[in-house]
C-alpha positions in Angstrom: 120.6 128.5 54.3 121.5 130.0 57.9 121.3 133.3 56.2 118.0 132.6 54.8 116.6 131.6 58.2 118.3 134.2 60.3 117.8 137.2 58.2 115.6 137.0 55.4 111.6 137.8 56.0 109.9 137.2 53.0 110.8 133.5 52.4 109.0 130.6 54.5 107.1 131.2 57.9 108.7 135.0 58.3 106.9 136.0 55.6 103.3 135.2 57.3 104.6 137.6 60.1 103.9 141.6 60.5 106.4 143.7 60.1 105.3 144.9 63.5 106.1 141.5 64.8 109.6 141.4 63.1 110.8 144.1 64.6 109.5 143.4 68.1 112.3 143.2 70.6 110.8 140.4 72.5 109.4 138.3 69.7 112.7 138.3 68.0 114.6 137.6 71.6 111.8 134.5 71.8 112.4 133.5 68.6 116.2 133.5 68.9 116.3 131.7 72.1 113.5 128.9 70.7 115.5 127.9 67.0 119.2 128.3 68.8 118.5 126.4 72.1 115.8 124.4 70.5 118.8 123.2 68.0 121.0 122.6 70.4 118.6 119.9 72.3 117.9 118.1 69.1 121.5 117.8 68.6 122.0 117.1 72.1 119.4 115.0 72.8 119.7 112.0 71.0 123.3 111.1 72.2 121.1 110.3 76.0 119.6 106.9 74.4 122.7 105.2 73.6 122.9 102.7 76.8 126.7 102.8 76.2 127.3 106.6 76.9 125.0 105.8 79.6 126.9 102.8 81.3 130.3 103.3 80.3 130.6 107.3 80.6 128.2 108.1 83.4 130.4 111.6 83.8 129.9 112.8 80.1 125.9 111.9 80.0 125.6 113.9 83.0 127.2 116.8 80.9 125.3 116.5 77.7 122.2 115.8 80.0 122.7 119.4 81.6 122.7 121.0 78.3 119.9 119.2 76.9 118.0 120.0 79.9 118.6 123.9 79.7 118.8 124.2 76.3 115.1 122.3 76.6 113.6 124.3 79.0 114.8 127.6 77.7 113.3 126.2 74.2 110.2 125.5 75.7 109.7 128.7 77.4 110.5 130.7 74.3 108.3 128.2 72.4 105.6 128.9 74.4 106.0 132.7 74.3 105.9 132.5 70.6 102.8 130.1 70.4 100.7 133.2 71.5 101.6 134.9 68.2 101.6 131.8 65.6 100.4 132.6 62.1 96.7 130.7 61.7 93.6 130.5 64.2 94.3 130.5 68.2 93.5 126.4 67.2 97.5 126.9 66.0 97.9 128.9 69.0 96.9 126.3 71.2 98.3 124.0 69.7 102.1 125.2 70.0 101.1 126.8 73.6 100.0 123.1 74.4 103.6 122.0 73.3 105.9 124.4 74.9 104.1 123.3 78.0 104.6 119.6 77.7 107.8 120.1 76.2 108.5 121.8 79.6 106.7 119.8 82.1 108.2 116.4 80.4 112.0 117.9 80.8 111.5 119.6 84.4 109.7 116.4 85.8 112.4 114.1 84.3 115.1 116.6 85.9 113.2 116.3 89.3 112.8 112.5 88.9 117.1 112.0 88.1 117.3 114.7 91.1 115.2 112.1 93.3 117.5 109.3 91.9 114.0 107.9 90.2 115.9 106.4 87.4 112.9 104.4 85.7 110.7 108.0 86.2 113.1 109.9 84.7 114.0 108.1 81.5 110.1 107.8 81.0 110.0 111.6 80.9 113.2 112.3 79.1 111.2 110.5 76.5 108.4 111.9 76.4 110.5 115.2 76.5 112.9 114.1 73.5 109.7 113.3 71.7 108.5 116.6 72.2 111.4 118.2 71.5 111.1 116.2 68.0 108.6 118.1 67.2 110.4 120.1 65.5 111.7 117.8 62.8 108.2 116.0 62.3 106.0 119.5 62.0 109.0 120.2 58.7 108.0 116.3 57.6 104.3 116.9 57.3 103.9 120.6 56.8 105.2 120.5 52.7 102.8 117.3 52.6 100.0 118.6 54.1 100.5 122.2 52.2 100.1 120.3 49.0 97.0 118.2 50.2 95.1 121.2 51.7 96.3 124.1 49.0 95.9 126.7 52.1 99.0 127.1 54.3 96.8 128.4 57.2 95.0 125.2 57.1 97.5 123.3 56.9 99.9 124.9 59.7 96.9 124.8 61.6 97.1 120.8 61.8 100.7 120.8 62.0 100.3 122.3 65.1 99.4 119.3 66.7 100.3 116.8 64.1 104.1 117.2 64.8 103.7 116.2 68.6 100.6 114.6 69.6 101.7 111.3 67.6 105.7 111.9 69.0 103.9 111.1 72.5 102.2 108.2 71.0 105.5 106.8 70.1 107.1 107.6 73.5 104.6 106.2 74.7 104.5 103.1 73.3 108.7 103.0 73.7 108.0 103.6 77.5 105.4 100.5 77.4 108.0 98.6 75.8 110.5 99.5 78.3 108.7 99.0 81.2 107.3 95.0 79.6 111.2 94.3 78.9 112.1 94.9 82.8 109.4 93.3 84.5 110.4 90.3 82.0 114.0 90.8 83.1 112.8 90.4 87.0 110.5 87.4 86.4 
């Protein structure tokens, strides 16, 4: 499978691509940087919700916290580089541009907010920057769905552009809401 995705062109989204494009030093540095660093957030990432790691090993979240936050940022830059040359209509274009800059803007501002010791800030935008960095797992959920429903991969990678994030935001949202009810209960 890792030799399918690293090296072969002519199966799955490499094979929409130009040769051109392939072989471009810069897409190919962009597109190494975005699936390796974007990996290693996912991976990363999750462990930061457990309120145990949290409370009990302050030390270690700090250190998986740093990775996730450079491994995020240097995702979402490389994301948004390659977002400019998506296969589909500059709607996909948008789209992904639209990510890498929220998947960006969410991580920085939650790493200026722990910076600030704004605790309550910060988880809100780790959040919504986990959710965005989800993205990646949700857009391979509803792309072989909506490939079968629309018959036209353009079409349907066209959606998945914002299908696999806008509704992760909703969700963080809706987490942070819940969040936020749960302490002002607590202080009442």
């Amino acid at each position: 499978m890792v030799y399918l995705v690293m090296y072969d062109t002519e199966i799955g989204l490499l094979g929409t691509k130009s040769q051109e494009l392939l072989s471009d030093f810069f897409w190919n540095l962009g597109f190494y940087i975005h699936i390796v660093f974007g990996g290693i957030a996912l991976l990363v990432g999750w462990i930061q919700f457990n309120q145990n790691v949290r409370t009990k090993y302050l030390s270690f979240h700090k250190t998986i916290g740093r990775f996730y936050v450079i491994s995020a940022l240097l995702g979402a830059l490389a994301g948004f580089y390659l977002g400019f040359h998506a296969t589909g209509t500059w709607l996909t274009s948008l789209g992904f541009i639209c990510l890498g800059v929220v998947w960006f803007g969410t991580t920085f501002a939650a790493y200026i907010h722990i910076l600030r010791k704004n605790l309550q800030a910060h988880q809100k935008m780790m959040t919504y920057s986990y959710a965005a960095c989800w993205a990646a797992v949700t857009l391979r959920i509803w792309l072989p769905f909506l490939n079968i429903v629309f018959s036209d991969f353009v079409v349907a990678y066209t959606i998945v552009a914002w299908l696999c994030w806008v509704p992760n935001l909703g969700v963080a949202w809706w987490i942070n809401k819940r969040r936020s009810l749960c302490l002002s209960d607590a202080v009442l």
